[in-house]
C-alpha positions as CSV (number, residue, x, y, z in Angstrom):
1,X,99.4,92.8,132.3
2,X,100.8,90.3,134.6
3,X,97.2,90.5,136.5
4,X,95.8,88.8,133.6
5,X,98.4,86.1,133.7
6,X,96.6,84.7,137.2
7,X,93.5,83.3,138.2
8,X,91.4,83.7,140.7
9,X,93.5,82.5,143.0
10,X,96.2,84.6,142.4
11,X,98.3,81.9,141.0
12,X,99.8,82.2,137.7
13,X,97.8,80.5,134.9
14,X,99.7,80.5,131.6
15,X,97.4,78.3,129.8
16,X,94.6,79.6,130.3
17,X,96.0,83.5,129.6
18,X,96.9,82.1,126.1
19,X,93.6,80.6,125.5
20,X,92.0,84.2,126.1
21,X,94.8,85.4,124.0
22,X,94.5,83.4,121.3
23,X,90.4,83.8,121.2
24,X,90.8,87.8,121.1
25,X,93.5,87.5,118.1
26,X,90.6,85.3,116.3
27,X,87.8,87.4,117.1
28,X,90.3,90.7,116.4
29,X,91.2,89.0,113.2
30,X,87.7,88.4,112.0
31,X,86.9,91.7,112.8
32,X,89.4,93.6,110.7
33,X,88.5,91.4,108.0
34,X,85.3,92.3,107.9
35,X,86.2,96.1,108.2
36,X,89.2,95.3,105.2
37,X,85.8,93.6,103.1
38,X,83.6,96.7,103.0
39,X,86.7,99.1,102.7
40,X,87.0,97.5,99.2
41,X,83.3,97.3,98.7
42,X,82.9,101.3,99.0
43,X,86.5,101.9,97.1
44,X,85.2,99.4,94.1
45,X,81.8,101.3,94.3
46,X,83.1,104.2,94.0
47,X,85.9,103.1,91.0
48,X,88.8,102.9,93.2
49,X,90.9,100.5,94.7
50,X,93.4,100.3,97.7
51,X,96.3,100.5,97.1
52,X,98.8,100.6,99.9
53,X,98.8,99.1,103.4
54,X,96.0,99.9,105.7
55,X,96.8,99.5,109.9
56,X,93.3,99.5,111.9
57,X,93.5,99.5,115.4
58,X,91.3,99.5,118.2
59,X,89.8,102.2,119.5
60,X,91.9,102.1,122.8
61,X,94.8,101.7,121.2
62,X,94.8,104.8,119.3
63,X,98.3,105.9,121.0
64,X,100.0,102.6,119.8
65,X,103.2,103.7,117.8
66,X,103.0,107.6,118.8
């Protein structure tokens, strides 16, 4: 992790780390949104709703909380 804290150069670059950061969580965000959209499309469809908490992760995160 602290490899993606530096540049090029090897020195530490904070503000750009948080830039990259901060574009994932955006894209990540849209993302799941989308994915939360059609969820309720195909429940409603189908004469159901959600309803309790859904947790979507990434695919290489699939060990995150085990």
């Amino acid at each position: 992790m602290d490899s993606e804290k530096r540049n090029a150069s090897g020195y530490l670059d904070l503000t750009a780390y948080k830039a990259v950061k901060a574009a994932y969580r955006k894209e990540l965000t849209a993302r799941r949104g989308r994915v939360m959209k059609k969820l309720f499309a195909a429940a409603e469809a189908e004469g159901l709703r959600v309803a309790s908490y859904v947790k979507l992760i990434e695919k290489e995160d699939e060990n995150y909380g085990k």
